[in-house]
N, C-alpha and C positions, 0 to 999 in steps of 0.2 A: 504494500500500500504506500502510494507515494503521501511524502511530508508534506505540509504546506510551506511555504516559502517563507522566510521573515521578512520583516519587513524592513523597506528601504528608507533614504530620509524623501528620496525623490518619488515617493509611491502616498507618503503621509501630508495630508492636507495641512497647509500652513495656516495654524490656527490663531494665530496674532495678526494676521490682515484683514481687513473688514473687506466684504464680500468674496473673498477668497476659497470658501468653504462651498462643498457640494451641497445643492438644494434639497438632498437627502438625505443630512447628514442632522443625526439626532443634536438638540439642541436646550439646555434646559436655564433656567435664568434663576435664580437665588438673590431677590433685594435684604438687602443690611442694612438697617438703619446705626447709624453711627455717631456715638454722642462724642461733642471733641475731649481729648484728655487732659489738655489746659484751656486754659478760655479768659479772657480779660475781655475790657472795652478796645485793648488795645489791641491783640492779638487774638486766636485760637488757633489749636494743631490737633489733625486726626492720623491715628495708628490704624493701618489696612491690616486685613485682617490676610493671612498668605493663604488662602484658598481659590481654586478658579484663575478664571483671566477674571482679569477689570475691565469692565464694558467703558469706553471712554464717553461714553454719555452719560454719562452717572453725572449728578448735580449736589451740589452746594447751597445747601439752604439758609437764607437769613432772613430777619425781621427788627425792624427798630424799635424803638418804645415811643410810645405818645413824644412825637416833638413839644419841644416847649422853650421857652428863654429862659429858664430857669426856676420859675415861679408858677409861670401860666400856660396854657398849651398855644403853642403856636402853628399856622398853616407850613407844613412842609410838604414837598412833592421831590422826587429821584431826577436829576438833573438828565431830561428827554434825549442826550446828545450818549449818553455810555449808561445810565438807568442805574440800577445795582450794584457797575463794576465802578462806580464810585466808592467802593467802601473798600477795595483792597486796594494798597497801596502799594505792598510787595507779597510777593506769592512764590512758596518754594517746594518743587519737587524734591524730597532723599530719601535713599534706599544704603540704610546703612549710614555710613558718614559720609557716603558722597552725593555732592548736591546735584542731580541731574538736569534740573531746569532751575533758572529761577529769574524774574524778572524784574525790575524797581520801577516804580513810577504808575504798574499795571492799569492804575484808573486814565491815567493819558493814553495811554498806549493802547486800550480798548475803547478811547472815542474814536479815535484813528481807524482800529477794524471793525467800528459799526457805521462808518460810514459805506461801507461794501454792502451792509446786509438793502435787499430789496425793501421798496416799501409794502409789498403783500406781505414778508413776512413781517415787520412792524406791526404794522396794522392788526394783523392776524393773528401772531403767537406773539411778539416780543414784548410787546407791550403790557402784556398778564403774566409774563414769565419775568423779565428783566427789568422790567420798566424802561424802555426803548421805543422813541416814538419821532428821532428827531429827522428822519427821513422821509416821512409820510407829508403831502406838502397835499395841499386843497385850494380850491377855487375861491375864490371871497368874494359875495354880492354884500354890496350895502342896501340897507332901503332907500333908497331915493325920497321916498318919499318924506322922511321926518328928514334928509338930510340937505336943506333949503340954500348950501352954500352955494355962490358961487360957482365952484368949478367942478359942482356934480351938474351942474346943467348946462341945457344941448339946446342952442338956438336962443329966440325970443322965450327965458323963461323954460323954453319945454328940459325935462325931466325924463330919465330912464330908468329901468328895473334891468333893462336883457341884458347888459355889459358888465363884465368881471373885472372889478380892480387889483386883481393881482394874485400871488398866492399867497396862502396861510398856513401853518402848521394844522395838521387832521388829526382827529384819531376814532374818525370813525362815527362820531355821536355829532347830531345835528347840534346846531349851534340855536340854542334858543331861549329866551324868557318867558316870563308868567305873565300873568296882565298887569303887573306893576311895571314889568320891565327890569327889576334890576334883582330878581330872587332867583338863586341857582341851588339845587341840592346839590350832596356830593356824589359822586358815584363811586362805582367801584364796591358797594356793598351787597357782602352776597345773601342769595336767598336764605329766607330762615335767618337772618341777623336782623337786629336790631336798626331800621335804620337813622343817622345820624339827623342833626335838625339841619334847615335851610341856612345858607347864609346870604344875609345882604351884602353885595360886590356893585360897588359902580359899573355902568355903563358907559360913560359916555366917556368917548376913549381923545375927542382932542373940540374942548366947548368953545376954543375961538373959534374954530369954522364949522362947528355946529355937526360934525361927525358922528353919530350916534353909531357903536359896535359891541355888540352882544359881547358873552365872554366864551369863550370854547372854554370848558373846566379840564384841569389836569388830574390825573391822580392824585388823588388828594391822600395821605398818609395816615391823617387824623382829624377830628373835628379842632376847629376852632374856637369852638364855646362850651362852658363848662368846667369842671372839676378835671385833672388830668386822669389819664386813663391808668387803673390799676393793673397788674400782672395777669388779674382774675377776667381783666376787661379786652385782653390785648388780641381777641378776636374778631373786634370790629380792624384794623391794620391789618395791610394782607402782607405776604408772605412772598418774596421772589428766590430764583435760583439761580445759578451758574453752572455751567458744564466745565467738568473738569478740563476737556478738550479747548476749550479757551484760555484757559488759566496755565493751560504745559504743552507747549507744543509736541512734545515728544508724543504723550497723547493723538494726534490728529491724524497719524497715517499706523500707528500701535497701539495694541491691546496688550497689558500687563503682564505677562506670564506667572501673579500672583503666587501660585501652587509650583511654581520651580524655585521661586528664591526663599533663602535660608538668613535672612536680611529685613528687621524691620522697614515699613515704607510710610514715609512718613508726608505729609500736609501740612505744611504752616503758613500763615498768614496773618499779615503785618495790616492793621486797619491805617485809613486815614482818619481824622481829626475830627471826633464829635463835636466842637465846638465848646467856647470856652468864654470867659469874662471877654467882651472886645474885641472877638473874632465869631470869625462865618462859621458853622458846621463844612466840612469838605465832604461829607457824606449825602446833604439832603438841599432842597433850595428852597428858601424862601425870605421873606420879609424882614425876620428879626434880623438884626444886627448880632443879638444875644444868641440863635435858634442851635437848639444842642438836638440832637439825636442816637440816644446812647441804642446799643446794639441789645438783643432780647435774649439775655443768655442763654436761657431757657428755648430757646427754637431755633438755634445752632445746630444741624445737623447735617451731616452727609448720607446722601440715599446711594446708596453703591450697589449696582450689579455684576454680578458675579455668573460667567458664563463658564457652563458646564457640557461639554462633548462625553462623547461615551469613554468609559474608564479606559479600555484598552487602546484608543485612539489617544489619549491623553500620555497616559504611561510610555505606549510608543514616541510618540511625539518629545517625551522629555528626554528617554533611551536615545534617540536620535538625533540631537540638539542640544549637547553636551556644553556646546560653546554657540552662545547665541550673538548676534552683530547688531547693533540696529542703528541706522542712521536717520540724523533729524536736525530740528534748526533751531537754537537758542538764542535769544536777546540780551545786549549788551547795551545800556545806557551810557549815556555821556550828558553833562545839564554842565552850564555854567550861566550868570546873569551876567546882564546887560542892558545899557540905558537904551534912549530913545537916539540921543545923538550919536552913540555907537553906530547901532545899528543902519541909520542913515551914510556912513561912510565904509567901505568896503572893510569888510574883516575876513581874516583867515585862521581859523583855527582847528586844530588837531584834534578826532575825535577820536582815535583810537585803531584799534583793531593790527599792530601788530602783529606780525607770526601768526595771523591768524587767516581761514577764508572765508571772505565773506560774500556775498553773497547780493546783499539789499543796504541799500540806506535811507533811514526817513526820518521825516523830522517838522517840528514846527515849533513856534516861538508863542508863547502865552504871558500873560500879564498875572506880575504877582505882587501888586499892591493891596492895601488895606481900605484906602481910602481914594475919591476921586473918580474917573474916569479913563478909560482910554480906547483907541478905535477898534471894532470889533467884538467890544466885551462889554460895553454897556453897563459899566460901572459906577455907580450912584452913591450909594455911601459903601458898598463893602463888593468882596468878590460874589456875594449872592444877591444883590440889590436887583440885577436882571432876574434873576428864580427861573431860569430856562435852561441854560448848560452850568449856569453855576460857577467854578474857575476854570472850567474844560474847554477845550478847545485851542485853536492855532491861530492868531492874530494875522489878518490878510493886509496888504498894505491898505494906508490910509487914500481917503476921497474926497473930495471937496465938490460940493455938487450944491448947485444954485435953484431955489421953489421946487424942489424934489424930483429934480434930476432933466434931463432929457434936454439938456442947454448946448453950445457949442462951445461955450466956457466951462465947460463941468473937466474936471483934471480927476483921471485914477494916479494914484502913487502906483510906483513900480517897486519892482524887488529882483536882484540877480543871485543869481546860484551858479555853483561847477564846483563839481570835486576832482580831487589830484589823489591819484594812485599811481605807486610805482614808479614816482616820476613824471608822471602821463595827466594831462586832463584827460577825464570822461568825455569831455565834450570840449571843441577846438575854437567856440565861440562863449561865451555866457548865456546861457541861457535865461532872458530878459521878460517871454513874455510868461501872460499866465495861462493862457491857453495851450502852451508847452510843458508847462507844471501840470496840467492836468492830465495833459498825455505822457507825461514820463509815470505820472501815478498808476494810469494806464498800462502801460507796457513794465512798468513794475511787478504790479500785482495779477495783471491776467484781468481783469474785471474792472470792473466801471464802478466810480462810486457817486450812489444814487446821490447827489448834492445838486443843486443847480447854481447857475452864474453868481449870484449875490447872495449866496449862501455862500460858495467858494473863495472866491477872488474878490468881495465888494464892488461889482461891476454892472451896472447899468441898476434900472431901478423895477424889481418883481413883487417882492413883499409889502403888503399890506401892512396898515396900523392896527390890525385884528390884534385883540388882548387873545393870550393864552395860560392858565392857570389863575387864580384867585390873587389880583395884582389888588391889592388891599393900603400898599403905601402912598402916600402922597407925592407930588413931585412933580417934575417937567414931565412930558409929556415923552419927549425925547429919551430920557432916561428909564418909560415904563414902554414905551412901546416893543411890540412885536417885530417891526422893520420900519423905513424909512419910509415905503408908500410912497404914494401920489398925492400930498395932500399940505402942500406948499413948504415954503424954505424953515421953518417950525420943526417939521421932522425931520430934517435932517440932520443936523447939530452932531451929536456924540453918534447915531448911526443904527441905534435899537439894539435888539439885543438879539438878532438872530443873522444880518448879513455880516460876510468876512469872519466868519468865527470856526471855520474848517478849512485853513487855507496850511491844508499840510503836502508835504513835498516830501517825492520818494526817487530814489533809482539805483536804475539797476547793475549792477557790476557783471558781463558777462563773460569776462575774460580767465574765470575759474583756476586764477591763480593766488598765491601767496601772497599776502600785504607785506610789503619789508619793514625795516625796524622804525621804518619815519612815520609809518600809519597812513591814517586818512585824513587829507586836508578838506575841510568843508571852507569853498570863499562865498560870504553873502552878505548881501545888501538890501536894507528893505526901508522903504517909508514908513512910519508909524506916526500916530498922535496919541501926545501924553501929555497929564497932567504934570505940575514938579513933583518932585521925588518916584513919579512912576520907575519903576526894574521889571524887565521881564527876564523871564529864562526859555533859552533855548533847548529843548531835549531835541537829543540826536539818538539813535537807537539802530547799532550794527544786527543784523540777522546772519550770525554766525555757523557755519557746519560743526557739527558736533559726534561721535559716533560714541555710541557704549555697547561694552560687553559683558553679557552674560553668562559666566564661566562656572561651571560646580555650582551653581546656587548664587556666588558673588557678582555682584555689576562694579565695570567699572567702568570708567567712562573721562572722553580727554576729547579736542579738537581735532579736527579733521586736519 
C-alpha cells in the first residue's frame, strides 16, 4: 500500500496573506475581547494573547467621558478631518523587545491617509465607526427667499431658489429647522436611549447681508445642558474604533502568525492631550477654551480575531516555515518649527533617512499657536476655536482675495518644493505649482484624494458660509465660518475654517536605492499669514522598507 506523501512548503497554502487561501479551505474565527493591562489618561497597552493568526481587522475601541471645561459639560465633536485617530498620538507594535512598527505624531499622519478614503465610505461607515466625515462635500441652497441681500438677487429685484452657492461639508442628514428656526436636536442617539434635550444654536450665519443658514449638526459627543454625565450614564456617548491595520503597517498586507511565536506581542499607545487649564483638548473640538475630554477607562478594549485553519494545515504550515521573512513599510518622522518669515524665504533642511531605503516622502506644515489666527486654520482664540479639524491639518499657502473672490486682482500665494537624494534632485526644476503637488500626491500614493481645489490648495472660491457642528461662540463671522463663500469681502478675512487646511505634499522616490550618509534634503518655500508670535511645525514623514524575521518562535526585525 503506497504512503501518502508529506507535505511540501510549496503544496501548503500561505496562511498569513489575505485572500491567498483556497475557497474551500475550513475557516473558523474566535473574537477576544481584551481589556488593556495598563491604562492611564495618558496611555494604554494590550498583551495578544499567542493563539491563531491575528485577523488584521481587529479594532481598537474607545470612548471619552462627558466633555466638559472642567466644571460644566461642554459641546465636543471628533475633529471631521482624522475623527478618532485624534487621540493616539504615538502607536507601537512589539513582539518581545523588539519594536516592529511604530509611528509618532499618528493623529497627523492619519489626517493625511483619510484624505484617500472615498466619500461613500465617509458617509456610509466612517462616520459611525471613526468619526470621519471630512470628505463628504454637498450642494448648498440658501433660501432666497428670507435672504433679501443684494447679491442673492437676479435682475430688477427678481430672486432665485434653483442655483447652488457652492459646496458644504455633508453627512448625510438634511439640513433643517423647527418652526422657530433656530432649535436643533442632537443626533447620533440610539434606539432604546434616552434621548438628549434640544439645543438652541443661532442661525443666522452673516446679519450684515442678511444670510440666513441653517446649521448641519455634527456628532455631537454629549449634551450641553445639564449635570455632567456619570460612568452609570456614559451610554448616551457613543463608542468609535480603529483597525489595527491602520495603526501598523506591517498589518496591511500580514496576518500575525500569533500560534508560532514564543514572544509576548505587545500594543501600546501614547494618547494626545485631554486638555488642561488654558489649553484646547487635542482629542475632541469644540468651543471651550477650557474643553477637556478625559478617555473612559472602562470601554478601553480590543476586539481581536483570531483565525483558525484546520489543525493539521496549521501544524504543517509551522513544520514548514521554520524561518518566516516578511516585508513591509514603516514611518519615520522628522518635525522641526518655524516662523512665518522663514518659511517665506527658501529653506533647506535634512530630514533624514540615512543608510536607509526609502521609499515615499510626505509632508505638511501646521500651525501651532495658542492664541490668534493664521491662514488655513481658522484660529480664533485657540487651536479649537474652528471645532472642525481642530489642530489637524496642513497649512496651504496664503490668498488675498477681494468681495469673495472671482477678481482679476485676487493673488494665490505660492509654495516650492524638491528634494535632493544622493546628490541628485528629484526633480531638475522646482516644483512651483499646486496642481503639480496634487499630482505628485497622485503618482505617490496610486489614488486620488477625495479633496477639492479650496479644500486643497486655497484656490479659487467653492465653499459656502454653511455653519457645521453647534458653533455656539461669538465672534466675527470670518472666524466661525465654514468657508469663505460668495458673500462679499467680510468673508474673507482669516479664510474659514475648512479651505487650505489639507495642503499636504508627497513623492515618490523611485530609484530603489540606498540614501547615503547626507540623507534627505527637503528645499521649500511657502507663503503663509500669521499672526505675531504664530510657529508652525513642519512634519516630514520617511516611508521606510523594513523586513522581519521569524525564526524558532523569535522575530527579528532590521531595515531593508
Amino acid at each position: 500500500m503506497a504512503s501518502t506523501p508529506p507535505s511540501t512548503a510549496g503544496s501548503i497554502p500561505d496562511l498569513l496573506k489575505i485572500g491567498a487561501i483556497p475557497s474551500n479551505t475550513q475557516i473558523s474565527v474566535e473574537t477576544a475581547i481584551l481589556e488593556p493591562v495598563t491604562q492611564s489618561d495618558t496611555h494604554c497597552k494590550f498583551v495578544l494573547e499567542n493563539k491563531g493568526l491575528l485577523h488584521s481587522h481587529s479594532k481598537i475601541e474607545f470612548e471619552f467621558k462627558s466633555p466638559s471645561d472642567g466644571t460644566n459639560p461642554a459641546f465636543g465633536s471628533l475633529p471631521v478631518c482624522n475623527g478618532i485617530h485624534a487621540l493616539i498620538e504615538r502607536a507601537t507594535m512589539r513582539i518581545g523587545t523588539k519594536t516592529i512598527c511604530e509611528i509618532e505624531d499618528y493623529n497627523f499622519f492619519a489626517t493625511y491617509r483619510s484624505s484617500f478614503l472615498s466619500p461613500e465610505a465617509e458617509l456610509e461607515r466612517e462616520q459611525f465607526l471613526t468619526g470621519r466625515n471630512g470628505n463628504v462635500m454637498d450642494i448648498d441652497y440658501i433660501d432666497r427667499e428670507i435672504a433679501a441681500a443684494a447679491q442673492y438677487q437676479f435682475g430688477a429685484g427678481q430672486q432665485s431658489n434653483t442655483s447652488a452657492d457652492g459646496l458644504m461639508l455633508g453627512n448625510g442628514k438634511e439640513m433643517d429647522v423647527d418652526s422657530s428656526g433656530d432649535v436643533f436636536p442632537y443626533i447620533g442617539v440610539q434606539p432604546g436611549q434616552v434621548p438628549l434635550p434640544a439645543v438652541v444654536v443661532p442661525t443666522t450665519m452673516n446679519t450684515a447681508v442678511g444670510a440666513v443658514r441653517p446649521l448641519l449638526d455634527a456628532t455631537a459627543l454629549t449634551r450641553t445642558a445639564g449635570p455632567l454625565l456619570t460612568d452609570v450614564d456614559q451610554d448616551l456617548c457613543p463608542t468609535f474604533q480603529i483597525a489595527i491595520s491602520d495603526l501598523f503597517p506591517f498589518l496591511k498586507t500580514n496576518q500575525l502568525p500569533l500560534y508560532m511565536i514564543k514572544e509576548p506581542v505587545n500594543f501600546e499607545f501614547v494618547f494626545s492631550k485631554a486638555g488642561r487649564a488654558a489649553s484646547d483638548s487635542e482629542r475632541v473640538c469644540g468651543p471651550s477654551l477650557l474643553l477637556r475630554a478625559p478617555v473612559l477607562q472602562a470601554s478601553t478594549r480590543m476586539i481581536a480575531d483570531h483565525l483558525y485553519y484546520p489543525q493539521d494545515m496549521m501544524e504543517q504550515y509551522a513544520a514548514a516555515n521554520k524561518s518566516l521573512q516578511f516585508q513591509y513599510v514603516d514611518y519615520r518622522l522628522s518635525k522641526f518649527s518655524v516662523d512665518a518669515d522663514s518659511l517665506a524665504s527658501t529653506g533647506i533642511r535634512n530630514v533624514g533617512g540615512a543608510g536607509r531605503i526609502v521609499s515615499k516622502v510626505f509632508w505638511g506644515i501646521n500651525a501651532n499657536q495658542t492664541t490668534g489666527a493664521s491662514a488655513g486654520v481658522a484660529v480664533a482664540t485657540g487651536p479649537n476655536a474652528g471645532y472642525m479639524n481642530g489642530k489637524y491639518g496642513a497649512v496651504a499657502p496664503n490668498r488675498v482675495y477681494t468681495n469673495g473672490g472671482g477678481n482679476a486682482a485676487d493673488i494665490n500665494g505660492g509654495a516650492t518644493f524638491n528634494l535632493k537624494v544622493n546628490e541628485q534632485f528629484l526633480f531638475p526644476i522646482d516644483v512651483t505649482n499646486t496642481a503639480r503637488d496634487f499630482h505628485n500626491v497622485i503618482q505617490t500614493e496610486g489614488q486620488v484624494p477625495h479633496l477639492s481645489r479650496e479644500t486643497y490648495a486655497k484656490e479659487g472660491v467653492s465653499l459656502t458660509l454653511a455653519r457645521y457642528g453647534k458653533q455656539l461662540m461669538t465672534g466675527a463671522a470670518t472666524d466661525q465660518t465654514f468657508g469663505s463663500g460668495q458673500q462679499g469681502a467680510a468673508a474673507v478675512g482669516v479664510g474659514g475654517q475648512y479651505p487650505g487646511t489639507q495642503f499636504w505634499n508627497a513623492m515618490r522616490l523611485n530609484r530603489g536605492e540606498r540614501v547615503n550618509s547626507r540623507g534627505i534634503e527637503l528645499y521649500f518655500k511657502q507663503d503663509v499669514t500669521a499672526v505675531a508670535n504664530t510657529q508652525f511645525i513642519q512634519r516630514v514623514w520617511l516611508e521606510t522598507l523594513r523586513t522581519a524575521v521569524l525564526q524558532d518562535g523569535i522575530m527579528e526585525c532590521f531595515y531593508a
